[in-house]
VEXDREN-2710 file (C-alpha; in Angstrom, 1 decimal):
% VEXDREN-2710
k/r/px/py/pz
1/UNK/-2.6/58.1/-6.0
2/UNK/-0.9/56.9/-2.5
3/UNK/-4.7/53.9/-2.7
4/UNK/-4.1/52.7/-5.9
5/UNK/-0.3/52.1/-5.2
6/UNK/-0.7/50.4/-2.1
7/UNK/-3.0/48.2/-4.1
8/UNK/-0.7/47.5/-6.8
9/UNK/1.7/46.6/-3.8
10/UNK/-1.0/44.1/-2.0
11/UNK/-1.6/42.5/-5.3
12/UNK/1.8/41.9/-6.2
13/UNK/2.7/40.7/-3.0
14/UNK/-0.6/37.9/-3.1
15/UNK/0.7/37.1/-6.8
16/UNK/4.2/36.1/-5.6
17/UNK/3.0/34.5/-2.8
18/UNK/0.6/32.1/-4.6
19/UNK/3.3/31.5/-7.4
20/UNK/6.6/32.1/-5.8
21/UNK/6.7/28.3/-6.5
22/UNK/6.6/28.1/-10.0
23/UNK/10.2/26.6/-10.4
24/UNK/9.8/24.2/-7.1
25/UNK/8.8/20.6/-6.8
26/UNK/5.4/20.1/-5.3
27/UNK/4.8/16.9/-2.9
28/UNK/1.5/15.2/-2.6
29/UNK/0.8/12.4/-0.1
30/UNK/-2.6/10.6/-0.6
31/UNK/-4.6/7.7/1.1
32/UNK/-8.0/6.2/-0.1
33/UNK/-9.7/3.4/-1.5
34/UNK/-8.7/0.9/-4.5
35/UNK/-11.6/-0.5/-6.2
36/UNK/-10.4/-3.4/-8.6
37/UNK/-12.9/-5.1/-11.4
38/UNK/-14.1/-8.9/-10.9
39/UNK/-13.6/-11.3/-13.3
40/UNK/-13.1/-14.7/-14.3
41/UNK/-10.0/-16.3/-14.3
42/UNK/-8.2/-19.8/-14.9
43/UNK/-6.8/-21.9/-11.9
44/UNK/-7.1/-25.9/-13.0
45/UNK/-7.2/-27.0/-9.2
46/UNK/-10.0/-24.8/-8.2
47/UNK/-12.1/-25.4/-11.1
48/UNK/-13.0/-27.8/-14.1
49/UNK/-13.2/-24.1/-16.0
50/UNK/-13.0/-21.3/-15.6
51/UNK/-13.1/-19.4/-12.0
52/UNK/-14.8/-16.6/-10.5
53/UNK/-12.4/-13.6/-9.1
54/UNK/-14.5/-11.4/-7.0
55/UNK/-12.4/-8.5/-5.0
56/UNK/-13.1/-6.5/-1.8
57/UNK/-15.3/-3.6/-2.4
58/UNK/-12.6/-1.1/-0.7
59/UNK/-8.7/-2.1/-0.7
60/UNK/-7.3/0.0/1.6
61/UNK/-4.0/2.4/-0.5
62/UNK/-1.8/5.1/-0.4
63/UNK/1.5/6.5/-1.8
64/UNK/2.9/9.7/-2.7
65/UNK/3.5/12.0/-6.0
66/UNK/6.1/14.6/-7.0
67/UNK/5.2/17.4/-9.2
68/UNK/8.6/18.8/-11.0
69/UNK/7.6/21.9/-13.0
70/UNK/9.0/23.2/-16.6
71/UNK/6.8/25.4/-17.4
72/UNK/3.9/27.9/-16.8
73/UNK/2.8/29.9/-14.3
74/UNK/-1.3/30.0/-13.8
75/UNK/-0.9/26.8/-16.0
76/UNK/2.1/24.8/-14.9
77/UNK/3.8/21.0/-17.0
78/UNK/6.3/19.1/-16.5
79/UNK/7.0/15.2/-15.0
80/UNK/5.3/13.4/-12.6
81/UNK/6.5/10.6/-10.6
82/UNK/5.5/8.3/-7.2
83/UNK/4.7/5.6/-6.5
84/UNK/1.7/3.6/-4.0
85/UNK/0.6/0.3/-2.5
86/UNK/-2.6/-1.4/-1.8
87/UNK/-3.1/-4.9/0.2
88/UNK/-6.0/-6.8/1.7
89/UNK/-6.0/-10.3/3.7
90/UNK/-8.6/-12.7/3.4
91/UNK/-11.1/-10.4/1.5
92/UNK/-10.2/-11.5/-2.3
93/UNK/-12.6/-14.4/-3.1
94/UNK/-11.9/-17.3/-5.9
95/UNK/-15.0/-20.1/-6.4
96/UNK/-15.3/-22.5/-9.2
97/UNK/-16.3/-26.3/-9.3
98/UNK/-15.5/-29.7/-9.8
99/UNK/-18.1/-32.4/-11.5
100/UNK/-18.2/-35.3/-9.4
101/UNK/-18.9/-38.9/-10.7
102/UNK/-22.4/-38.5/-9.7
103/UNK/-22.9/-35.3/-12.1
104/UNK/-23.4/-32.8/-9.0
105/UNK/-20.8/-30.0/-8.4
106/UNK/-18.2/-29.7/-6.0
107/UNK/-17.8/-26.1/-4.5
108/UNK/-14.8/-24.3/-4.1
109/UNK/-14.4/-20.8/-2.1
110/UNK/-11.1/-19.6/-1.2
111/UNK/-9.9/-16.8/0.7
112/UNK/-7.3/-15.0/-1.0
113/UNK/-4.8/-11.6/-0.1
114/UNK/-3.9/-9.4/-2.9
115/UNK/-0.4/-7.1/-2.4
116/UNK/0.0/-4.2/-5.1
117/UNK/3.1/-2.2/-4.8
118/UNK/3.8/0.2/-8.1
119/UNK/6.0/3.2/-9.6
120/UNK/5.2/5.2/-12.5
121/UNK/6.5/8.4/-13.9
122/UNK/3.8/10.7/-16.9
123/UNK/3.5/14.2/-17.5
124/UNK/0.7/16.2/-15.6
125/UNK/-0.8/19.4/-15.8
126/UNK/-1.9/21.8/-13.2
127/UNK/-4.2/24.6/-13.4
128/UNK/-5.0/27.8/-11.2
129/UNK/-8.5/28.6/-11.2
130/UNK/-7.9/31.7/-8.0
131/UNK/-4.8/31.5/-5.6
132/UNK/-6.3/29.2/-3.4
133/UNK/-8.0/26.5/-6.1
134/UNK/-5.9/24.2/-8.7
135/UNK/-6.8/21.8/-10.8
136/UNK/-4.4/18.8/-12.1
137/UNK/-4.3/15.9/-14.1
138/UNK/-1.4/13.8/-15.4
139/UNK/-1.2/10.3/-17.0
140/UNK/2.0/7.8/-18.0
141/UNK/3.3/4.3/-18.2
142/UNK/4.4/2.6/-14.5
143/UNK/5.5/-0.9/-13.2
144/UNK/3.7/-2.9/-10.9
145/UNK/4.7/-5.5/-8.3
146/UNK/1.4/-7.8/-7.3
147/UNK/1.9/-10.8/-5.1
148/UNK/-1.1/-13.4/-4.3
149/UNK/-1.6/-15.6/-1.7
150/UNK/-4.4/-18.1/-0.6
151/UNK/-5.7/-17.8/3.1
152/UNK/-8.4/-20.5/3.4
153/UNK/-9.8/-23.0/1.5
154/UNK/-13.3/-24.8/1.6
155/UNK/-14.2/-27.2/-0.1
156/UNK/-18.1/-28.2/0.3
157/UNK/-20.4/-30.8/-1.5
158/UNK/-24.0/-29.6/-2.1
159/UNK/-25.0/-33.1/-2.0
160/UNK/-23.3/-34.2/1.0
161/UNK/-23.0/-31.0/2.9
162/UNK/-19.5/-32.2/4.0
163/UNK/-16.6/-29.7/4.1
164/UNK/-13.2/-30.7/2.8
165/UNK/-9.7/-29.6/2.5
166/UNK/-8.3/-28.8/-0.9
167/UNK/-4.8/-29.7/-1.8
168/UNK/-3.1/-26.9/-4.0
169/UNK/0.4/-27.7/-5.3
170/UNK/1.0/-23.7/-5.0
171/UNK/-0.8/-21.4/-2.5
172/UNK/1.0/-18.2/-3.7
173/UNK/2.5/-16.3/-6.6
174/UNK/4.4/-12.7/-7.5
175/UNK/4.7/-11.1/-10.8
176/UNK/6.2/-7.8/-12.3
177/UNK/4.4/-6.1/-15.2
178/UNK/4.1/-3.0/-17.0
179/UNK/0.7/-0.6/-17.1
180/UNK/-0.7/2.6/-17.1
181/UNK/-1.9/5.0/-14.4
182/UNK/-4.1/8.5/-14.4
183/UNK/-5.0/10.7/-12.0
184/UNK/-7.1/14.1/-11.1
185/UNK/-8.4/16.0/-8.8
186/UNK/-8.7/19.0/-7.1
187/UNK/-6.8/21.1/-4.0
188/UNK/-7.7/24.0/-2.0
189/UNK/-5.0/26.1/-0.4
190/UNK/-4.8/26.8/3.3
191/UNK/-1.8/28.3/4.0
192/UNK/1.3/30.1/1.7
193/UNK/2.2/26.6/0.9
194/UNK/0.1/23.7/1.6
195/UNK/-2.9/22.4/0.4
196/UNK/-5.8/19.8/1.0
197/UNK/-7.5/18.1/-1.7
198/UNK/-9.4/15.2/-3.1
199/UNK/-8.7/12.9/-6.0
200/UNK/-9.7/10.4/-8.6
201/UNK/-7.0/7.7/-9.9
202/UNK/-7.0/4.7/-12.2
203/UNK/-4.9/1.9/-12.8
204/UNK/-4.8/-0.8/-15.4
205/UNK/-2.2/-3.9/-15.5
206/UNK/-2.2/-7.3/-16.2
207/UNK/-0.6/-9.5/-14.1
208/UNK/0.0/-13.1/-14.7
209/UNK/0.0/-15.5/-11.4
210/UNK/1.1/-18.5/-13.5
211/UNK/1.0/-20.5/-10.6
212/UNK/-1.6/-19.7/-8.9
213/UNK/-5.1/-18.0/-10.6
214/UNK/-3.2/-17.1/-13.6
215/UNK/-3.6/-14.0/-15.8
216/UNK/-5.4/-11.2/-13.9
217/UNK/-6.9/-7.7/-15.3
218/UNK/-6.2/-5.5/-12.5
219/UNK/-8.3/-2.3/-13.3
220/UNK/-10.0/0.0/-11.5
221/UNK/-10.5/3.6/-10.1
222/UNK/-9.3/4.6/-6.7
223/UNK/-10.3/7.4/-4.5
224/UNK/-8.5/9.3/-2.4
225/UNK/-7.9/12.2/-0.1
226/UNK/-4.6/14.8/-0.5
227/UNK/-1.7/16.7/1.5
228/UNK/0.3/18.8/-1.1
229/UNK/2.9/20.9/-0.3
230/UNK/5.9/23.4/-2.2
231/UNK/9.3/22.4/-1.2
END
């Protein structure tokens, strides 16, 4: 009798501790790598058509979500908001070509740096698989603030083998737009209230440098490693 009430009592007591919570807001901060989808793109004074837009392999990110609960208790909804920025200098690459009067090409490489800065507010979902493993997902519109800016130029003839200097009328451009964000993952608990995890986002916006490269798909997963906490 007195053992199976003292483990009524320790069970009770883990329950409340792993979802005491349930009406709180949960914080996550996050930091990882944005990985953004080359293209081809339209700039008239790099190219006679259209341009290659080749990105870094890893643009450095990070930001931070809120988690406010409505509902549930092993299986919690409600709203999700935050926000996150990602930037790179010199590692964005733009080439095209001019014909020259001798029918040969004129190469154009320029170093380019890419500033994201966005908000977005969804829904989400999180999931207790035990009292120290969760799940989560959520998903929603968000606005994004993207500014470009050229680094270096080079201009080179294959012919010649002579390097030049290429005269741009504009060597950077901003632009607001409207997108769409998701984002999973996975956190392990290590104390009453605080968590480390991994996660998996993706974001998709298109942004229009007018005078600059013009309209760019900006899409791509990012990965990234997680503090949550209760508050």
């Amino acid at each position: 009798m007195i053992s199976r009430t003292l483990i009524a009592a320790i069970l009770t007591v883990t329950s409340s501790a792993s979802f005491a919570h349930e009406d709180s807001v949960m914080m996550q901060a996050f930091i990882g790598s944005l990985k953004l989808d080359d293209q081809t793109a339209q700039w008239d004074e790099v190219g006679d058509g259209e341009v290659d837009v080749a990105f870094p392999s890893s643009i450095p990110s990070g930001g931070v979500e809120a988690e406010y609960t409505y509902g549930g208790t092993l299986l919690k909804w409600g709203i999700n908001s935050g926000g996150s920025i990602a930037w790179k200098s010199s590692d964005t690459r733009i080439s095209g070509g001019f014909s020259n009067e001798t029918g040969g090409v004129i190469r154009v490489d320029i170093d380019n740096s890419l500033f994201l800065a966005e908000l977005h507010l969804g829904g989400f979902v999180r999931g207790f698989l035990s009292q120290k493993v969760s799940l989560y997902a959520a998903a929603g519109p968000m606005i994004m603030y993207g500014k470009h800016e050229v680094e270096d130029e080079d201009v080179e003839s294959p012919e010649t083998g002579v390097n030049g200097e290429l005269v741009l009328t504009s060597s950077d451009e901003s632009d607001f737009a409207l997108g769409g964000y998701a984002r999973a993952g996975i956190d392990f608990w290590y104390s009453e209230t605080h968590f480390f995890g991994l996660g998996l986002r993706y974001m998709k916006v298109e942004m229009d440098f007018d005078k600059t490269v013009g309209t760019l798909d900006l899409e791509g997963p990012q990965v990234v490693f997680t503090y949550t906490a209760w508050l």
